[in-house]
C-alpha positions, 0 to 999 in steps of 0.5 A, spaced: 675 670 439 677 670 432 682 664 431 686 670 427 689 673 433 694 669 437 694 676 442 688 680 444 688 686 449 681 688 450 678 694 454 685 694 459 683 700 465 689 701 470 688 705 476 693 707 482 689 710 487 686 716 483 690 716 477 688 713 471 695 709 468 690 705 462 683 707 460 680 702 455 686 699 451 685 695 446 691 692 442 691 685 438 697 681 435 697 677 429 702 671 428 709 673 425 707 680 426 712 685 429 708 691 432 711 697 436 708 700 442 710 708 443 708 714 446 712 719 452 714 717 458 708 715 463 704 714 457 703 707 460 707 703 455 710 698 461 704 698 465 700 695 460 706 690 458 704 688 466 698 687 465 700 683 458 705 679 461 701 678 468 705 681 473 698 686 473 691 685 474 688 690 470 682 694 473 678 693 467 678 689 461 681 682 459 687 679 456 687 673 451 692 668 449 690 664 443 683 666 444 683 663 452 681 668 457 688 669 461 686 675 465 687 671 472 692 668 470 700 667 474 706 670 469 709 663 470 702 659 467 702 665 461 710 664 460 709 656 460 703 657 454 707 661 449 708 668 452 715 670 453 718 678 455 724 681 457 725 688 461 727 694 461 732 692 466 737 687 465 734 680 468 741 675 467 744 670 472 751 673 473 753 666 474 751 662 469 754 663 462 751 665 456 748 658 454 747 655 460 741 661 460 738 657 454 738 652 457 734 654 463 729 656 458 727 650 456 729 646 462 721 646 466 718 641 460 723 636 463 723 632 456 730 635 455 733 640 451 733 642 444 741 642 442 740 645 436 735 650 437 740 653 442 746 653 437 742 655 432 740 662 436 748 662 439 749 664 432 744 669 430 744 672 436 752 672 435 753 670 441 757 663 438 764 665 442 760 667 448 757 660 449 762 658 455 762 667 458 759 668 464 753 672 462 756 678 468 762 680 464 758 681 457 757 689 456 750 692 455 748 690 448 751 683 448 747 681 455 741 684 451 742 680 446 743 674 451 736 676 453 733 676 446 735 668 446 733 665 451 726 669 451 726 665 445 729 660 447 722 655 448 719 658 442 714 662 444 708 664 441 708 672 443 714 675 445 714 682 449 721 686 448 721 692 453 726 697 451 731 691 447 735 696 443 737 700 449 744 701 450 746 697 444 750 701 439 748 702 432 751 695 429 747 690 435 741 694 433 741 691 427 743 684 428 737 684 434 733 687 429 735 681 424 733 676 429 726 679 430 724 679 424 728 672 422 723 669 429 717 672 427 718 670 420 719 662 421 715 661 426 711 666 427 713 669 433 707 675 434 712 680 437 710 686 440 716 692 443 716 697 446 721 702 444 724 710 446 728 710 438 723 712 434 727 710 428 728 702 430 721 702 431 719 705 425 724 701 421 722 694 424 715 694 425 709 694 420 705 697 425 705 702 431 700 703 435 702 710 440 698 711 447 699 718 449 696 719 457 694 712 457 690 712 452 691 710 444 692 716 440 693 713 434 695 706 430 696 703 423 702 703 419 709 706 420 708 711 415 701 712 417 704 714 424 709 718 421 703 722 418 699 723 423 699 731 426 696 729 433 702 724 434 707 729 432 705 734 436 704 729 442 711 726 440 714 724 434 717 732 433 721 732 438 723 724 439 724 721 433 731 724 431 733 721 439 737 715 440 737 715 448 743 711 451 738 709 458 730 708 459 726 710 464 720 708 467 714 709 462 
């Protein structure tokens, strides 16, 4: 496959018994680019960032990590090749602090820590004064943020952000779309989010792809997007001016 595409999503059908939840999904991702995956609930958002991920093996079609075949491969082997995804649901250690989950990020290489990549991320996830607080006493939109670091922790390759901003205030939006952008620039982080506030995708993605039904209805620039007639219909006409406080399964 083409050396341009760090990620490829080829063909992906999903079924669950005798609903179709994906049917022939294609979506690829370059290096650095920051793409936004939205659509009504149950249009199969999270479903295909399972399949992505590994934590579901589709029915049909294959997945590609910087051009290998990874489609039957574990989420574990995936996330050790440069994959990385955080949860609508917050995944964090109660008891161990904020630095201590960078430090679990890059632990499984065995050849050490970096120090000044985890410090690094502390201060742009401003996270600095949180270093030594237990990740259980943080609000919402700090323990999101903490997940944002370390997921980016060991440097990944393509990084799955499954509903980031939910439950952050305006301010905290701002910085994680901050630090998005600033991954995807200098290291060339492949992002890919899926995301209910339409504006903060639309304001930090430079493309967007809509599935609707399980299918993609549309794809290509945030403008493009905004223009299309089927997606306002479908969507954008009663969700962009929403910010919701929760997520639900999509």
């Amino acid at each position: 496959m083409s050396g341009a595409h760090v990620l490829e999503a080829e063909r992906i059908g999903v079924r669950f018994g005798g609903v179709t939840a994906l049917t022939e999904v294609d979506l690829r991702l370059s290096p650095g680019e920051v793409c936004g995956l939205i659509g009504p609930n149950g249009a199969g958002k999270t479903t295909f960032f399972d399949v992505v991920s590994g934590i579901r093996r589709p029915d049909s079609g294959r997945v590609l990590l910087d051009g290998t075949d990874v489609t039957r491969r574990s989420p574990v082997w995936r996330a050790r090749h440069g994959m990385r995804r955080t949860f609508q649901r917050q995944q964090l250690f109660g008891q161990l602090t904020v630095a201590d989950h960078l430090l679990v990020a890059q632990e499984w290489r065995r050849g050490g820590t970096d120090a000044a990549r985890i410090r690094d991320l502390l201060t742009s996830c401003g996270l600095s004064d949180l270093a030594t607080s237990y990740a259980g006493t943080l609000p919402v939109g700090r323990a999101r943020m903490v997940e944002l670091a370390r997921a980016a922790a060991d440097r990944p390759r393509v990084l799955l952000l499954d509903e980031p901003a939910s439950g952050m205030t305006a301010e905290e939006r701002g910085l994680l779309a901050s630090v998005v952008r600033t991954l995807a620039e200098e290291t060339e982080c492949a992002v890919l989010l899926v995301e209910h506030n339409v504006a903060f995708v639309m304001e930090l993605c430079s493309r967007v792809v809509v599935l609707d039904l399980g299918a993609v209805l549309a794809e290509g620039s945030p403008e493009a997007v905004r223009a299309d007639r089927r997606v306002r219909e479908a969507y954008l006409g009663t969700q962009e001016n929403h910010t919701p406080t929760h997520s639900s399964h999509t």
